[in-house]
N, CA, C and O atoms as a GROMACS GRO file, in nm:
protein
  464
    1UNK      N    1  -5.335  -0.711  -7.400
    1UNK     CA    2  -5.216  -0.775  -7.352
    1UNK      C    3  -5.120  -0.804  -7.465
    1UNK      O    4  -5.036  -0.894  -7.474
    2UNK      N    5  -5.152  -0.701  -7.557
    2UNK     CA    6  -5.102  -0.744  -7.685
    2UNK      C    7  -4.884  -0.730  -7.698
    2UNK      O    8  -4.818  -0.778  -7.791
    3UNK      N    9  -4.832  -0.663  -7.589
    3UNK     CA   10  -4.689  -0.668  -7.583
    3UNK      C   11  -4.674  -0.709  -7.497
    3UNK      O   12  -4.569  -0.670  -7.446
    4UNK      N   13  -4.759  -0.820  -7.403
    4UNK     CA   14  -4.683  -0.927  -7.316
    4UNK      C   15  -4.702  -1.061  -7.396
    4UNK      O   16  -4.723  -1.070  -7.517
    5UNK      N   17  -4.692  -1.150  -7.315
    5UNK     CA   18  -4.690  -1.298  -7.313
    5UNK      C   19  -4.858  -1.319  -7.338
    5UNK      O   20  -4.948  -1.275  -7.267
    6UNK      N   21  -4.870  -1.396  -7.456
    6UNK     CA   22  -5.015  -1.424  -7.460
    6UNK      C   23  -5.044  -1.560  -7.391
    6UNK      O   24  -4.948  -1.622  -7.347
    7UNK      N   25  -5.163  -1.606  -7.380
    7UNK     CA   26  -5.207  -1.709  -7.270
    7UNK      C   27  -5.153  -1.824  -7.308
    7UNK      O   28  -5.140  -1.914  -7.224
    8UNK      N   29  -5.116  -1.840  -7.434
    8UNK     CA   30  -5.061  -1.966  -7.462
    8UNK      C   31  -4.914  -1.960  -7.457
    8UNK      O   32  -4.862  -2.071  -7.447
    9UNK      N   33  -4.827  -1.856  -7.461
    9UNK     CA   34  -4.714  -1.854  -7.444
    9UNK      C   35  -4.656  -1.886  -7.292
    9UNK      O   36  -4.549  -1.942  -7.268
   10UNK      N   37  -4.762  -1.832  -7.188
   10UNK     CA   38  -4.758  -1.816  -7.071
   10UNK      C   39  -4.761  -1.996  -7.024
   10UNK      O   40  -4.667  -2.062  -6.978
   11UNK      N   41  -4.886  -2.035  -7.052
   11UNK     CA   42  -4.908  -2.167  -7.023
   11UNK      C   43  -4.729  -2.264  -7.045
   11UNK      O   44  -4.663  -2.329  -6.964
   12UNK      N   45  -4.711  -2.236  -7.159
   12UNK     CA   46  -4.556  -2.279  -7.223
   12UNK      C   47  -4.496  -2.281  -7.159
   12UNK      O   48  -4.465  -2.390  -7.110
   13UNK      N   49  -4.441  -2.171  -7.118
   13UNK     CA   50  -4.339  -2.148  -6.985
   13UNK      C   51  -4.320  -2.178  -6.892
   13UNK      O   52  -4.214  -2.196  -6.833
   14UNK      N   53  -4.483  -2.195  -6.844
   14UNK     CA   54  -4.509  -2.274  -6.692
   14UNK      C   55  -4.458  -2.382  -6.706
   14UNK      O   56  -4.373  -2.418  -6.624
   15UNK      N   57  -4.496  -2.468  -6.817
   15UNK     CA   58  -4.516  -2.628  -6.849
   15UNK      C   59  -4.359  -2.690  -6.856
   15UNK      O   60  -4.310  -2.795  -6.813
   16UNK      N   61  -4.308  -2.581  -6.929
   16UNK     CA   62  -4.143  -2.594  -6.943
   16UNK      C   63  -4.066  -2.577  -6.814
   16UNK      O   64  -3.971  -2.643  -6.771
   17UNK      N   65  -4.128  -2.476  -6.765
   17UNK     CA   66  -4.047  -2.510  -6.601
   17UNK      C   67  -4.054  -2.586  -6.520
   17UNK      O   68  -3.961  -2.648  -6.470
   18UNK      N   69  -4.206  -2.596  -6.484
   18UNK     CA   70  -4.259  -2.753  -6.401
   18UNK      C   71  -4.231  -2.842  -6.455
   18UNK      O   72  -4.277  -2.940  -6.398
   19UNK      N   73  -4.140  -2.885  -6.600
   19UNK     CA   74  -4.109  -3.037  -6.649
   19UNK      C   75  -3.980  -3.035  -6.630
   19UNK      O   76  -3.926  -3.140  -6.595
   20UNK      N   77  -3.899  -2.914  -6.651
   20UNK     CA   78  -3.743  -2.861  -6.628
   20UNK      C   79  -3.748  -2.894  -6.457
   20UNK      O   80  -3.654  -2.963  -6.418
   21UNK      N   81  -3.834  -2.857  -6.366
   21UNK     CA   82  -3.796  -2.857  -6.246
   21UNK      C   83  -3.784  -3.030  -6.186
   21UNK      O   84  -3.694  -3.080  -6.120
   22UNK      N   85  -3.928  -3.102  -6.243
   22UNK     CA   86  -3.951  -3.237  -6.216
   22UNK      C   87  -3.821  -3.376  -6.280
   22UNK      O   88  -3.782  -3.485  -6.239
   23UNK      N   89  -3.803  -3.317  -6.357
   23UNK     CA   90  -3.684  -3.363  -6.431
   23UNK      C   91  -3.549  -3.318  -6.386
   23UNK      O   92  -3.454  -3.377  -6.439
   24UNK      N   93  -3.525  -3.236  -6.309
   24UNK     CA   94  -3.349  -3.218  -6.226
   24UNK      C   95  -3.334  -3.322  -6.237
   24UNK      O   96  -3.220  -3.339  -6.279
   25UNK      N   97  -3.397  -3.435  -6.221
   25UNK     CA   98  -3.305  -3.519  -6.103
   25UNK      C   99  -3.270  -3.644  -6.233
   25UNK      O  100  -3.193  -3.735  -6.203
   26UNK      N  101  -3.324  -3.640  -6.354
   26UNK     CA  102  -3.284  -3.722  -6.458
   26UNK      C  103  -3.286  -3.626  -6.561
   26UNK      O  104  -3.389  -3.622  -6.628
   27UNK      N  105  -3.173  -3.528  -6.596
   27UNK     CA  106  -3.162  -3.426  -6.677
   27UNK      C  107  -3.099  -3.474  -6.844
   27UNK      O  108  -2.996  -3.533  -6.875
   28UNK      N  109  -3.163  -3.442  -6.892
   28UNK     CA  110  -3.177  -3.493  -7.097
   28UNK      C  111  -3.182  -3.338  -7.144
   28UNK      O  112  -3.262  -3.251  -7.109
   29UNK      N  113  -3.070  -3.330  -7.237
   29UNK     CA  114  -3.068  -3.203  -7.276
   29UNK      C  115  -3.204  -3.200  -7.380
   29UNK      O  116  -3.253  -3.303  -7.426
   30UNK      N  117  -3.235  -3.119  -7.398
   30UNK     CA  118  -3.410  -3.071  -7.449
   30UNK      C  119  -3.489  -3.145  -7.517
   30UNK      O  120  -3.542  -3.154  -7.628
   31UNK      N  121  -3.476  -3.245  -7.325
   31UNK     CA  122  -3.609  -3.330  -7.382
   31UNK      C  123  -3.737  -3.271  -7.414
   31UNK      O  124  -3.817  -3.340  -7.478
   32UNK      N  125  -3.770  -3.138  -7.375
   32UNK     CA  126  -3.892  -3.067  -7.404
   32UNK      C  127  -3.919  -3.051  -7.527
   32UNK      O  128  -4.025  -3.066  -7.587
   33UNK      N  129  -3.802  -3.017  -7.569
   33UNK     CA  130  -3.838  -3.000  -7.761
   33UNK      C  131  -3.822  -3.135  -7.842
   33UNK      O  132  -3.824  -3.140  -7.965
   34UNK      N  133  -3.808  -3.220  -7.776
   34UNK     CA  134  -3.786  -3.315  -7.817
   34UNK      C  135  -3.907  -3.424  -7.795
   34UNK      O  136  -3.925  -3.518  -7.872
   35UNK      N  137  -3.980  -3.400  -7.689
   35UNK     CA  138  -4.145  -3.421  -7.674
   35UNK      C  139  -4.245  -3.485  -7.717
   35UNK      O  140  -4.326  -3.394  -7.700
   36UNK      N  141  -4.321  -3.588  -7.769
   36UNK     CA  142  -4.377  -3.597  -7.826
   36UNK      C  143  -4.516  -3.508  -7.849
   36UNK      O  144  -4.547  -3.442  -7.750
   37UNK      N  145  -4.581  -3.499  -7.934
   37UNK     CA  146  -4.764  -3.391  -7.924
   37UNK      C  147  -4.804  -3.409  -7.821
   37UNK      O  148  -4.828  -3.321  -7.738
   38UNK      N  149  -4.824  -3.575  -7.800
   38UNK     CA  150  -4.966  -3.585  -7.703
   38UNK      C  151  -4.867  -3.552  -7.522
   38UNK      O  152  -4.912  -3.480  -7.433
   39UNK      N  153  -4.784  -3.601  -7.517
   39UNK     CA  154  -4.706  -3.576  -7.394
   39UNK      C  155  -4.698  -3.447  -7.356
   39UNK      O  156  -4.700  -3.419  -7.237
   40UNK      N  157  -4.684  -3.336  -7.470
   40UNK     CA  158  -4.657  -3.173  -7.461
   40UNK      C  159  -4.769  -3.168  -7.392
   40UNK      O  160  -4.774  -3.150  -7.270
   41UNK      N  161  -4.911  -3.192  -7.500
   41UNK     CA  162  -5.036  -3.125  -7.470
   41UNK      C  163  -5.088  -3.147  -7.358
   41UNK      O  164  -5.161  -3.068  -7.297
   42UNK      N  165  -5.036  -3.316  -7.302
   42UNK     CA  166  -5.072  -3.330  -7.135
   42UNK      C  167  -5.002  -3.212  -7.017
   42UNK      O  168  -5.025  -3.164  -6.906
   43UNK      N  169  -4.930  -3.208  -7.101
   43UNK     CA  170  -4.862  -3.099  -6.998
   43UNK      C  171  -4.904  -2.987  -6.974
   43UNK      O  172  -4.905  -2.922  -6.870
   44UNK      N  173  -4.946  -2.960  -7.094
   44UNK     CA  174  -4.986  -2.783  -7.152
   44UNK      C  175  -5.091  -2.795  -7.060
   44UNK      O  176  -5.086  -2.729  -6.957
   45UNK      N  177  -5.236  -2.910  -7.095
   45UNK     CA  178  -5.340  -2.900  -7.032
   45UNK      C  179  -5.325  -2.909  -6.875
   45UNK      O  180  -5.414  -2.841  -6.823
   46UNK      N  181  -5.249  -2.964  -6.787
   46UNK     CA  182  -5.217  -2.943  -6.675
   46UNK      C  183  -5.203  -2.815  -6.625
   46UNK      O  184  -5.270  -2.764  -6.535
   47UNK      N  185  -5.108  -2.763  -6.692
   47UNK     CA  186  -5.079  -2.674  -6.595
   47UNK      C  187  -5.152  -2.543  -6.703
   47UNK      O  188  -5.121  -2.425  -6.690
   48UNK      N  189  -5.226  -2.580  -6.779
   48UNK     CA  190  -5.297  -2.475  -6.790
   48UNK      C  191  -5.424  -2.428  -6.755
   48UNK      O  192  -5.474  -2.322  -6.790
   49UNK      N  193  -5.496  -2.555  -6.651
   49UNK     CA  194  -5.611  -2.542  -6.554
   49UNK      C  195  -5.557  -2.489  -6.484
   49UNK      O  196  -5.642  -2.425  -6.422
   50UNK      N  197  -5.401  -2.453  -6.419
   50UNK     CA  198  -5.404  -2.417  -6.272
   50UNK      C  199  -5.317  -2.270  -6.342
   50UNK      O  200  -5.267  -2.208  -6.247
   51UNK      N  201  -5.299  -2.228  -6.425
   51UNK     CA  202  -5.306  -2.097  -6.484
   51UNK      C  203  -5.414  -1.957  -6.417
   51UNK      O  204  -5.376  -1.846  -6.378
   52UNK      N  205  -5.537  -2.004  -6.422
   52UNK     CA  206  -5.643  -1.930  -6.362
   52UNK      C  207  -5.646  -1.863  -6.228
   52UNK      O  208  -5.659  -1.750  -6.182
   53UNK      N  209  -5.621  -2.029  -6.171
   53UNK     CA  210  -5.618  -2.011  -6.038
   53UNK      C  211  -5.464  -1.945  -5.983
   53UNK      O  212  -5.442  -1.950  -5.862
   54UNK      N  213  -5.407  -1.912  -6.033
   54UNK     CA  214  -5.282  -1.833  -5.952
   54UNK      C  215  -5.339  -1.734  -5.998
   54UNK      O  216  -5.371  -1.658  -5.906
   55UNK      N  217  -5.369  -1.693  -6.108
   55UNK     CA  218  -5.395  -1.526  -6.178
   55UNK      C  219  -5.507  -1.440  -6.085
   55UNK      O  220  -5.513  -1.323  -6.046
   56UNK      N  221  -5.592  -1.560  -6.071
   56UNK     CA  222  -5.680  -1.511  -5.991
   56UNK      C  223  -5.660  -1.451  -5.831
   56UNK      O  224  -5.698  -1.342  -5.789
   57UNK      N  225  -5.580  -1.569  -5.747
   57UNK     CA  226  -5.548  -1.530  -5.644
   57UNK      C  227  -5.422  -1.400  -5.635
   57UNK      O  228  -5.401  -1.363  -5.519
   58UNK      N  229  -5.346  -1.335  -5.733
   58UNK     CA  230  -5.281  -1.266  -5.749
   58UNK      C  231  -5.371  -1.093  -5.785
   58UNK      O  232  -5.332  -0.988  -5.733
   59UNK      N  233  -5.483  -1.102  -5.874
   59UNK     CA  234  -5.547  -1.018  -5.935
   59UNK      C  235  -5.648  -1.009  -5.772
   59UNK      O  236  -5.687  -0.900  -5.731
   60UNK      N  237  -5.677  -1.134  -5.698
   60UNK     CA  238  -5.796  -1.070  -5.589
   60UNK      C  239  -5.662  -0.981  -5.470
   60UNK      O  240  -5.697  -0.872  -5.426
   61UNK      N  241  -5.576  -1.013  -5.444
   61UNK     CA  242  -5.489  -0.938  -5.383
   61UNK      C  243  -5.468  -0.806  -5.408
   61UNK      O  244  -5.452  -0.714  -5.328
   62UNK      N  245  -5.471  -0.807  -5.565
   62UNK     CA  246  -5.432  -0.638  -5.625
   62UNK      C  247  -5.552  -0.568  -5.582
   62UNK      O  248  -5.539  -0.468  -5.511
   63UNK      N  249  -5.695  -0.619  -5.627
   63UNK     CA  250  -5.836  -0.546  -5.588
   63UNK      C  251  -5.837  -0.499  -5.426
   63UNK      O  252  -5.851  -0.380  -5.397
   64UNK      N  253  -5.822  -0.592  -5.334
   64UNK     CA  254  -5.820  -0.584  -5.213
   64UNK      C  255  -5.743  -0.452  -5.159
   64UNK      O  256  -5.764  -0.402  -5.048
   65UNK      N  257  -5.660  -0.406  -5.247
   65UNK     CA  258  -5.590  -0.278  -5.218
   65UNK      C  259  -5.707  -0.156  -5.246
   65UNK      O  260  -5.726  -0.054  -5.179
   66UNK      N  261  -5.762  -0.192  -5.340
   66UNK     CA  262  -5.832  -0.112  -5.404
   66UNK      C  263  -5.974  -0.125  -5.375
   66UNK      O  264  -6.040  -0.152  -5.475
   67UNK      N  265  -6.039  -0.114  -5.264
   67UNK     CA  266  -6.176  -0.117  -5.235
   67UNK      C  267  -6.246  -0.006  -5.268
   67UNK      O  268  -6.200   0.106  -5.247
   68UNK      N  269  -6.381  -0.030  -5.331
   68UNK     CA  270  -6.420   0.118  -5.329
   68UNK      C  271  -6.504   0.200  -5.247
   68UNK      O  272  -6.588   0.136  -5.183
   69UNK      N  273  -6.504   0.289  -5.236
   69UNK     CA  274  -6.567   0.373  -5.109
   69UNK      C  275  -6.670   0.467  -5.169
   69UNK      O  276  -6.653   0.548  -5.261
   70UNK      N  277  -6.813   0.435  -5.081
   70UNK     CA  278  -6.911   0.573  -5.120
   70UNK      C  279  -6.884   0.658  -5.073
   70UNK      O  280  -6.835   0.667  -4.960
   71UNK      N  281  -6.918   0.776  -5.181
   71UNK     CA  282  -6.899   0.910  -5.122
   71UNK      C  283  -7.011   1.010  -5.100
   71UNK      O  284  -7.049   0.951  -4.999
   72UNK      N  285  -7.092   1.108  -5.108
   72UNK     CA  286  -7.187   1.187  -5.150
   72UNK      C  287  -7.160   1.264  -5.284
   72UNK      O  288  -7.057   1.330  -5.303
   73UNK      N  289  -7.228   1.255  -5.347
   73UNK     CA  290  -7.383   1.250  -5.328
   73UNK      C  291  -7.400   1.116  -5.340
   73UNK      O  292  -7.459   1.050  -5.254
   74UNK      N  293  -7.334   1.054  -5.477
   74UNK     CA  294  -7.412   0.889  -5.497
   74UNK      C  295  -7.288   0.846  -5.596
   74UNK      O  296  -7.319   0.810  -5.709
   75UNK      N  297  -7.124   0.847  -5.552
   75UNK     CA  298  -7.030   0.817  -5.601
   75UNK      C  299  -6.946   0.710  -5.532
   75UNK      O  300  -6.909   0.688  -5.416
   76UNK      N  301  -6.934   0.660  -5.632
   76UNK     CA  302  -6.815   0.532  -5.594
   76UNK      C  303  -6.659   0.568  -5.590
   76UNK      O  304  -6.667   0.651  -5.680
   77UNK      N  305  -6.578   0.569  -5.569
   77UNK     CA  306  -6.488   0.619  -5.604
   77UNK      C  307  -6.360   0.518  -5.489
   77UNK      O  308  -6.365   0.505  -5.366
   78UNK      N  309  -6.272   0.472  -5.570
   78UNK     CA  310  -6.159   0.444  -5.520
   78UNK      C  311  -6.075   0.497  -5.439
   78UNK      O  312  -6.003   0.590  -5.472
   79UNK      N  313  -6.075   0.424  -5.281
   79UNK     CA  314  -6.031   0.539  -5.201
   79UNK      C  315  -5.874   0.516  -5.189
   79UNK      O  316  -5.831   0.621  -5.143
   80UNK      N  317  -5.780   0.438  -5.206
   80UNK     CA  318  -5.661   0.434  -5.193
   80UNK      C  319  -5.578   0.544  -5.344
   80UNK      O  320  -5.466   0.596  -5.355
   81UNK      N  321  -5.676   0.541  -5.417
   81UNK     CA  322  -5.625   0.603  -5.533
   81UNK      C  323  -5.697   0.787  -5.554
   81UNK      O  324  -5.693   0.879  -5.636
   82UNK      N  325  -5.746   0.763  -5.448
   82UNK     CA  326  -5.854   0.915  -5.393
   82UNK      C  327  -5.712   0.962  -5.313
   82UNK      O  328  -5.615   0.889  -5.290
   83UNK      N  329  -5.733   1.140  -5.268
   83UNK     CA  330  -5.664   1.232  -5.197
   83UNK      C  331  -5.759   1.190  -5.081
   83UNK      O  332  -5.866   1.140  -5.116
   84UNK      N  333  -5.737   1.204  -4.956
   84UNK     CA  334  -5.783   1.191  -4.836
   84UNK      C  335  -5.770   1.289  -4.737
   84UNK      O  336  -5.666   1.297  -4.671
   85UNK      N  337  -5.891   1.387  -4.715
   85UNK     CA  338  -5.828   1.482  -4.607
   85UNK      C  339  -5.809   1.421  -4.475
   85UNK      O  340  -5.808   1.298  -4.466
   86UNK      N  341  -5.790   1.511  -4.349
   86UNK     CA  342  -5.718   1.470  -4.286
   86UNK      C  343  -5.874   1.453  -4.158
   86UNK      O  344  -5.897   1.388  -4.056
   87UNK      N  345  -5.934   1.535  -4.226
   87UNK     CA  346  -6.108   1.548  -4.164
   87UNK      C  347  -6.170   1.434  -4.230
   87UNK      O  348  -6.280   1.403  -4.185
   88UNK      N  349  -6.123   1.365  -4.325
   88UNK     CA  350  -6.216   1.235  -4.344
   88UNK      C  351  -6.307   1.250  -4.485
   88UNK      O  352  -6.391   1.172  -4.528
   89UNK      N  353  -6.265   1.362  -4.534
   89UNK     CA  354  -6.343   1.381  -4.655
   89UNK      C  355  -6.252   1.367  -4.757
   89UNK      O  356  -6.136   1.376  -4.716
   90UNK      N  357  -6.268   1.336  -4.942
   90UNK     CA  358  -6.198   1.320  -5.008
   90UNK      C  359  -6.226   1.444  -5.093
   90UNK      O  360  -6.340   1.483  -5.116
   91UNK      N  361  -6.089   1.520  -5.150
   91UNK     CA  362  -6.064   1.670  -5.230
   91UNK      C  363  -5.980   1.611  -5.330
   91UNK      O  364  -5.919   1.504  -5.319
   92UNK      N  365  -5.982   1.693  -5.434
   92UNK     CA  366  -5.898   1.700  -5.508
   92UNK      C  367  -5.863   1.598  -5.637
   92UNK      O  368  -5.925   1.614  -5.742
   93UNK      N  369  -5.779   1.510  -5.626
   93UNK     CA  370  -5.798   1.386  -5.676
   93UNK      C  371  -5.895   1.272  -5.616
   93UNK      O  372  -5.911   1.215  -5.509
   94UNK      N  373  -5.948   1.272  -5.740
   94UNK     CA  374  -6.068   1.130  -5.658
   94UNK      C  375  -6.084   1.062  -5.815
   94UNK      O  376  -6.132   1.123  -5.910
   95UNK      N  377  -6.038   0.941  -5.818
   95UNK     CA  378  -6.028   0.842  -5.853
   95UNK      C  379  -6.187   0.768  -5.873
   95UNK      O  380  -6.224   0.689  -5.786
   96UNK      N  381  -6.279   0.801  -5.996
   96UNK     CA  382  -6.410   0.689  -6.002
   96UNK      C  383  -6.336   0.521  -5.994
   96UNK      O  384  -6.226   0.484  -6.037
   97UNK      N  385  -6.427   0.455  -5.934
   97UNK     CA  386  -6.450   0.316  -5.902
   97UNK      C  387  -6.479   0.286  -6.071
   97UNK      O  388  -6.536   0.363  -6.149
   98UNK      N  389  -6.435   0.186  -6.093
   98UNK     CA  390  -6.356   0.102  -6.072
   98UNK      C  391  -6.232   0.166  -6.193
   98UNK      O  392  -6.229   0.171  -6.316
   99UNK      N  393  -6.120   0.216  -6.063
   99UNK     CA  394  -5.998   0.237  -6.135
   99UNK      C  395  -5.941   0.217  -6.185
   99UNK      O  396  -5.982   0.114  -6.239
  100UNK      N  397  -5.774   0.258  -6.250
  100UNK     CA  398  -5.715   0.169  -6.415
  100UNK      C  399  -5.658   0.022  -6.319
  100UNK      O  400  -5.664  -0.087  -6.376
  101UNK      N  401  -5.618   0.028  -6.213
  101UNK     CA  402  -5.571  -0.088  -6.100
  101UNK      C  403  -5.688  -0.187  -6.120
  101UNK      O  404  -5.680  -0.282  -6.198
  102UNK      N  405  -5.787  -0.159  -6.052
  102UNK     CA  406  -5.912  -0.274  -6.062
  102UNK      C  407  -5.924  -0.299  -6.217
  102UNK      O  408  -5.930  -0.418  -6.247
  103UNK      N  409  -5.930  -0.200  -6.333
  103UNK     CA  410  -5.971  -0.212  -6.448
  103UNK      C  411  -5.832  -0.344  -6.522
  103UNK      O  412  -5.852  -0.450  -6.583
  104UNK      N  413  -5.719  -0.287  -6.488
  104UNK     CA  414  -5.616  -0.367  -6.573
  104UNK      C  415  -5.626  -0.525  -6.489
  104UNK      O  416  -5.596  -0.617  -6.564
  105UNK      N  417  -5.668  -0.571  -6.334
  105UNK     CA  418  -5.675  -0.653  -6.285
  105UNK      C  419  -5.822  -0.743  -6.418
  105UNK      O  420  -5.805  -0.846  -6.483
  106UNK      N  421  -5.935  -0.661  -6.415
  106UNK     CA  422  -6.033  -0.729  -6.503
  106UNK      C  423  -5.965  -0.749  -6.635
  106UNK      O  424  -6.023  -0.845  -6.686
  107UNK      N  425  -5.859  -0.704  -6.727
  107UNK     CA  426  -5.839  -0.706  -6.802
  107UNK      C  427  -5.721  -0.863  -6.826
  107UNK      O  428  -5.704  -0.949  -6.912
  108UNK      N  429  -5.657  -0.826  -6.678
  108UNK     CA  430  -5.598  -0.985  -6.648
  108UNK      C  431  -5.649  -1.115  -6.676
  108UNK      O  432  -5.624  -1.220  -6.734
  109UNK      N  433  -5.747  -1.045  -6.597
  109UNK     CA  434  -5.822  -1.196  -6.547
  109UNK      C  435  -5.915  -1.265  -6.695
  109UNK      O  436  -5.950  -1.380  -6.722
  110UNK      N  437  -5.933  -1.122  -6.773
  110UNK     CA  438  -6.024  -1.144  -6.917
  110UNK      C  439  -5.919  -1.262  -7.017
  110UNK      O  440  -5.961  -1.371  -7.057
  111UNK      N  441  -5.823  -1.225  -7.035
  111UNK     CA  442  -5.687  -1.278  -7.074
  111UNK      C  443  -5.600  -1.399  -7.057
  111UNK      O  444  -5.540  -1.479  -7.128
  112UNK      N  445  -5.624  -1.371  -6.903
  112UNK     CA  446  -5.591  -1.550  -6.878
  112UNK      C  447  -5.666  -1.630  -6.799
  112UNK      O  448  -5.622  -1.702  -6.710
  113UNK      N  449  -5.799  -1.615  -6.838
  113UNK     CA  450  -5.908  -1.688  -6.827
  113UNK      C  451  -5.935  -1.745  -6.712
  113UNK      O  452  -5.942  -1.865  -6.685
  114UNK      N  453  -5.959  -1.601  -6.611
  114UNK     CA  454  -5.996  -1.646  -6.483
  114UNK      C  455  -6.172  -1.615  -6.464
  114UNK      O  456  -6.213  -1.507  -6.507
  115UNK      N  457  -6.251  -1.693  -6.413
  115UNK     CA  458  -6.395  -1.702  -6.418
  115UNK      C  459  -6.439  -1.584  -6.308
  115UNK      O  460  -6.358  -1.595  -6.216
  116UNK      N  461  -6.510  -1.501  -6.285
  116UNK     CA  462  -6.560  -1.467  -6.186
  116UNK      C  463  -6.704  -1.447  -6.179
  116UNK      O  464  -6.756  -1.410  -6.074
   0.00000   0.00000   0.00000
């Protein structure tokens, strides 16, 4: 995840918006940077327990597309990302289980520290 947002940058952003959003209504130009440690880190730690849990429910949605299907002889293989004949058998492109979709979802979830 090395050219996105790393987990702590991510957490940041959240924390800055949910304090930007809670704060409309008594607006201080950057009180965020202006913050004290322990006030930031309450924040950070907030909303960085519930970090997981969106990633997660976002990453089980992506899988759910992606179920995998036996095939013969004794193959797994991803059937949305498989060719599908029209007789019910899969040709051509066939996609092994667990695909770069399921694979980059585990790679999510490795990253921003969702448990499974």
């Amino acid at each position: 995840m090395s050219e996105h947002l790393t987990r702590e940058q991510l957490i940041e952003q959240m924390a800055r918006a949910q304090f930007d959003a809670q704060d409309a209504f008594y607006p201080t130009p950057d009180e965020w940077d202006h913050m004290g440690t322990r006030e930031r880190a309450e924040w950070l730690a907030i909303v960085g327990s519930t970090l997981p849990v969106i990633v997660k429910a976002v990453t089980d949605r992506m899988r759910a597309l992606h179920e995998p299907v036996e095939v013969e002889p004794s193959d797994t293989i991803c059937g949305p990302c498989s060719f599908l004949l029209p007789n019910g058998r899969y040709f051509g492109k066939v996609e092994e289980y667990p695909c770069p979709t399921v694979r980059l979802c585990d790679e999510i979830d490795a990253d921003l520290g969702v448990e499974r």
